[in-house]
C-alpha positions in Angstrom: -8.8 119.7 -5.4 -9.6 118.2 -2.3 -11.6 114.9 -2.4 -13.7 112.7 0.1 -13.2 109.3 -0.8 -11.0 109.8 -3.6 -7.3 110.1 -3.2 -5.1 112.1 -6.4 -1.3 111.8 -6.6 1.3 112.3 -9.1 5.2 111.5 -10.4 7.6 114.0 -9.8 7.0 115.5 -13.3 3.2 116.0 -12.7 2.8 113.4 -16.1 1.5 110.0 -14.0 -1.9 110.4 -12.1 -3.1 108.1 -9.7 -6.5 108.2 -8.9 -7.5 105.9 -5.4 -10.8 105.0 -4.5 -10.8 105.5 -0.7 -13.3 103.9 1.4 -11.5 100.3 2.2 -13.2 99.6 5.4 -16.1 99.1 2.8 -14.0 97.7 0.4 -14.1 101.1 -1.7 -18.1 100.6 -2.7 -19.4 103.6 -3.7 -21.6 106.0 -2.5 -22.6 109.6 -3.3 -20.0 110.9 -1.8 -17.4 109.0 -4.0 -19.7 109.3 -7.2 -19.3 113.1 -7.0 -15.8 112.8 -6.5 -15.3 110.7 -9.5 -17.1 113.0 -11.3 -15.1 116.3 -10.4 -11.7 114.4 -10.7 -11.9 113.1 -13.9 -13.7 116.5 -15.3 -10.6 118.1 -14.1 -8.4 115.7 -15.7 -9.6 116.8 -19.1 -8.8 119.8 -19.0 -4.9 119.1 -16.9 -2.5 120.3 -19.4 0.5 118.5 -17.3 -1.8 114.6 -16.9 -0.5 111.9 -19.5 -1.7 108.6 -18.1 -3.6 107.5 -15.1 -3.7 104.9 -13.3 -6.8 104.1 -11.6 -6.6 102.0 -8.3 -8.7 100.8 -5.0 -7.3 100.9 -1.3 -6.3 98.5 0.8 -5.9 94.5 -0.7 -9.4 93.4 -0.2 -11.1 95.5 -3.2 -10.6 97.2 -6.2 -13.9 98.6 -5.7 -17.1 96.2 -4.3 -19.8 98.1 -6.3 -22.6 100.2 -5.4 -22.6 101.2 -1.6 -26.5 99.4 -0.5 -26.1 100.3 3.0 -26.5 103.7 2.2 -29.1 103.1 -0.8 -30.9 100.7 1.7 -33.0 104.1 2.9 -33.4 105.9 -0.3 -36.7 106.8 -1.9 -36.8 106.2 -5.7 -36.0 109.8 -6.9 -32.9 109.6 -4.6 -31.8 106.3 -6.1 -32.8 107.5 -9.3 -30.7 111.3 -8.9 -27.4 109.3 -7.3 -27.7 107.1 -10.1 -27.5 110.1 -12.5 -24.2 111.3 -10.6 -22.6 108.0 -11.4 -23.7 108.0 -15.1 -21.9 111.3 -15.8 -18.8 110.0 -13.6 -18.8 106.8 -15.6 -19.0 108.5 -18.9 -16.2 111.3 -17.6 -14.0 108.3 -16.9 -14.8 106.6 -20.1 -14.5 110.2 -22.3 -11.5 110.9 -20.8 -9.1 111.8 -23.3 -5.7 110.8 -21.4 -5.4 106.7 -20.6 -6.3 105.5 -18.3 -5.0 102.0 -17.0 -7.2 100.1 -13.8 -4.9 98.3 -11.4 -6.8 95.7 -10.1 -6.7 94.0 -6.4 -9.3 91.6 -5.4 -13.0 92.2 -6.2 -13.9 94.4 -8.6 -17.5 93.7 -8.1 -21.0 95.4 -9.8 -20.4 98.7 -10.7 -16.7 97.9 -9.6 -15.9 95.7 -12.5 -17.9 98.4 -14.8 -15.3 100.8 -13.5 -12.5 98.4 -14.6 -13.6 98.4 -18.3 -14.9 101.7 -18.2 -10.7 102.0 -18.1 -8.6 101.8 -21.3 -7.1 98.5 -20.0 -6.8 96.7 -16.7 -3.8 95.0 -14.8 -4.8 92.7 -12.4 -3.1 90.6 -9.4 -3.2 87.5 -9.3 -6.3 87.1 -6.9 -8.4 89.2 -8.0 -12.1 88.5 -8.8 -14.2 90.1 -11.2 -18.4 90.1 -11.8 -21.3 92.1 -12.6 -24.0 90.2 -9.8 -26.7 93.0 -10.1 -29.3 90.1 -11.9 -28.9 88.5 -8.4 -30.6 91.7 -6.6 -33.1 92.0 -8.8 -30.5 95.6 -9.9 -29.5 95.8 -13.6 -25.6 96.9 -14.6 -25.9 100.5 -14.9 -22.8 102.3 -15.8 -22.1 100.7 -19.3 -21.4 96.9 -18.5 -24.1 95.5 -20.4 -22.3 97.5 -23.7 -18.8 97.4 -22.8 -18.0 93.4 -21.3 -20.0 92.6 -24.8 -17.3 94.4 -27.0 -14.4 93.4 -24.5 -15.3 89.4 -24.3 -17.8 88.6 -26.6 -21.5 88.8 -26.4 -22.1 85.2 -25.1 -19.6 84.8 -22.4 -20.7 88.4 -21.6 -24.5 87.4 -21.5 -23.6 84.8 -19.3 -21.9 86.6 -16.6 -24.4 88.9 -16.6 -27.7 87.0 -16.3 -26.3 84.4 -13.9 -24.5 86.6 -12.2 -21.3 84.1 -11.2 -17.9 85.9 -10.8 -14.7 85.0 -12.6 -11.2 85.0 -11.2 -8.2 86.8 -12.8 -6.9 83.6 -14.5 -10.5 83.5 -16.5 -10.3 87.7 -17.1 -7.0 87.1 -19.0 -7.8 84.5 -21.1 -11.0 86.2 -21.9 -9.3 89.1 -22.7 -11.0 91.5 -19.8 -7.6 91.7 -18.5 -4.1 93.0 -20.3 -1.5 92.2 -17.5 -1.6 89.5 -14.6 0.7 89.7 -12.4 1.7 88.5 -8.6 -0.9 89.8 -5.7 -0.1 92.8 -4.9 1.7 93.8 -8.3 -0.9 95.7 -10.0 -0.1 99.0 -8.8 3.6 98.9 -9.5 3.0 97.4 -13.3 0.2 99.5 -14.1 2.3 102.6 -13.2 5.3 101.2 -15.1 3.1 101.3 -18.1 1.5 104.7 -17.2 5.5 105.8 -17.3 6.0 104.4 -20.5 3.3 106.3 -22.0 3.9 109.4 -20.1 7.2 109.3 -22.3 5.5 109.6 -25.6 4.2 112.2 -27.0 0.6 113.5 -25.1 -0.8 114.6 -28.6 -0.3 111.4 -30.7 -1.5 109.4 -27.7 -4.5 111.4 -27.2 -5.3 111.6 -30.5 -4.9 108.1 -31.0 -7.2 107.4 -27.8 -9.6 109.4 -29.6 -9.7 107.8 -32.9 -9.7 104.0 -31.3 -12.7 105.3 -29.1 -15.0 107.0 -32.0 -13.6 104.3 -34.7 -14.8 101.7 -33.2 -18.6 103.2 -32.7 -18.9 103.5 -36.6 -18.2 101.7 -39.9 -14.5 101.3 -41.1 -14.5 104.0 -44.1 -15.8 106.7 -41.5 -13.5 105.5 -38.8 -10.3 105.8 -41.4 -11.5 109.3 -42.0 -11.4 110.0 -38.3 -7.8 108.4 -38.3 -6.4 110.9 -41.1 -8.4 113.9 -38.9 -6.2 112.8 -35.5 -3.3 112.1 -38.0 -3.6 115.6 -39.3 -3.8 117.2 -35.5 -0.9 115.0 -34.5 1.8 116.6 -37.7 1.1 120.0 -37.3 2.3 120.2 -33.6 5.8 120.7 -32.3 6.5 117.5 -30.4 6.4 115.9 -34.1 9.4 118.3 -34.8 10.8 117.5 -31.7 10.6 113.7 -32.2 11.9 113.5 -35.8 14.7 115.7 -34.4 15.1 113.3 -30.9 15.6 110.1 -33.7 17.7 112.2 -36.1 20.2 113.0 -33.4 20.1 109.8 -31.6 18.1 111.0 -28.1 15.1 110.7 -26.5 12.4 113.3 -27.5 11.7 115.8 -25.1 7.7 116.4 -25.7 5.5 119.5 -24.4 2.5 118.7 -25.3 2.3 121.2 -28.7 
C-alpha cells in the first residue's frame, strides 16, 4: 500500500517491518493524514502472513513523533476535532491489538500522543537523548490514545499521575530507570538495536510468539486463574502446529529451526 506520511519497509525475507512516521519538518506530529495511515498500516499488518516483528520509528533525529499536529487542529470545529480524534482511537488501538510485536525506536521527543504511541508499543528502545511526556494538562487537552491507562501499568500510578497532571517531560535516563524504556542506547542507535531485536524474534517461531503476545496482553486485563486458562488456550494453539515439529526436530538434529508460520 501506498502511504502519505507513513513510510513501510522490510528485511530481505519480508519477516522485519519498519513502519516510519514521515512528516520531520514537523517533527512527525500527526495529523489526519498520518492518523489514517496508521490506521490502514497496522490493519494490514494483521492480517500479513510474511510480518514477524515491527519496528516502529520517527524520521529525521529531532522526533520520534511531537504529538498531535495543532496547526492543522487550530481551524477545526468540534465535530472535526471530535471525528479526527475517532481516526486516531482506532489507529491507537490497531497498533496496540496488533498481534505481531512491535518494538518503538525512539529519537528525541516523543511528545503527547507521541509518547502514547511509544507505549502503545510492546517495548521501546531509546537513544540516549531522547525526551519523553504527556503535556496535554498544559493545553487545557487530556491524553487521549491510552496514556492515562497504559504509563499507570508501565510506571506506576503515582509517578504516572505526576507526569500527567504537571505535565513536565522526562529524559531517557529517567524512562529507563522507570521502566518506560527496555534498551538505552547511544543517539542515534535506536533504530539499529531495535531492528536487531526485531531479527531475533523474526527467528523464532511466529505462532508461539503471537500466541504468547496474546496471552501477556489479555492476561494481564483479568485475574490470574482466568489468565492461566488463557495461557493453556495459546499453549494448546502453539503444539498442534508444524513449526513445533519443526523445532523439536531443529534441536534434535543440532540446527536452527526453519519456521513457516503453521
Amino acid at each position: 500500500m501506498t502511504y502519505r506520511h507513513v513510510l513501510v519497509t522490510r528485511s530481505d525475507d519480508r519477516h522485519v517491518v519498519t513502519v516510519t512516521l514521515n512528516r520531520p519538518e514537523q517533527m512527525n506530529a500527526m495529523n489526519t493524514a498520518m492518523g489514517e495511515d496508521l490506521l490502514a498500516c497496522f490493519t494490514a499488518l494483521a492480517a500479513d502472513p510474511d510480518a514477524r516483528a515491527v519496528v516502529f520509528t520517527g524520521s529525521g533525529e529531532k522526533a520520534f513523533c511531537a504529538g498531535g499536529d495543532l496547526k492543522e487542529r487550530n481551524e477545526m470545529s468540534d465535530e472535526q476535532w471530535r471525528a479526527q480524534h475517532v481516526i486516531f482511537e482506532q489507529g491507537a488501538m490497531r497498533l496496540l491489538r496488533c498481534p505481531i510485536p512491535v518494538i518503538a525506536a525512539v529519537e528525541g521527543f516523543a511528545l503527547a500522543g507521541g509518547c502514547e504511541l511509544a507505549i502503545l508499543s510492546d517495548f521501546v528502545v531509546a537513544g540516549e537523548t531522547a525526551v519523553f511526556g504527556v503535556p496535554e494538562t498544559t493545553l487545557g487537552i487530556f491524553p487521549g490514545i491510552g496514556g492515562t491507562q497504559l504509563l499507570p501499568r508501565i510506571v506506576g500510578a503515582p509517578l504516572a499521575k505526576e507526569l500527567i497532571f504537571t505535565g513536565r517531560r522526562m529524559k531517557a535516563e529517567e524512562a529507563k530507570a522507570a521502566g518506560l524504556v527496555n534498551h538505552l542506547v547511544p543517539a542515534g542507535q535506536a533504530k539499529p538495536r531495535a531492528t536487531e531485536i526485531a531479527t531475533t524474534i523474526a527467528r523464532n517461531g511466529p505462532i508461539a510468539v503471537r500466541q504468547a503476545k496474546k496471552a501477556i496482553a489479555y492476561g494481564s486485563e483479568t485475574d490470574l486463574e482466568t489468565a492461566m486458562i488463557l495461557a493453556i488456550e495459546a499453549y494448546n494453539a502453539t503444539v498442534v502446529t508444524e513449526d513445533r515439529l519443526e523445532g523439536v526436530r531443529a534441536f534434535n538434529e543440532k540446527r536452527r529451526p526453519q519456521f513457516k508460520g503453521r
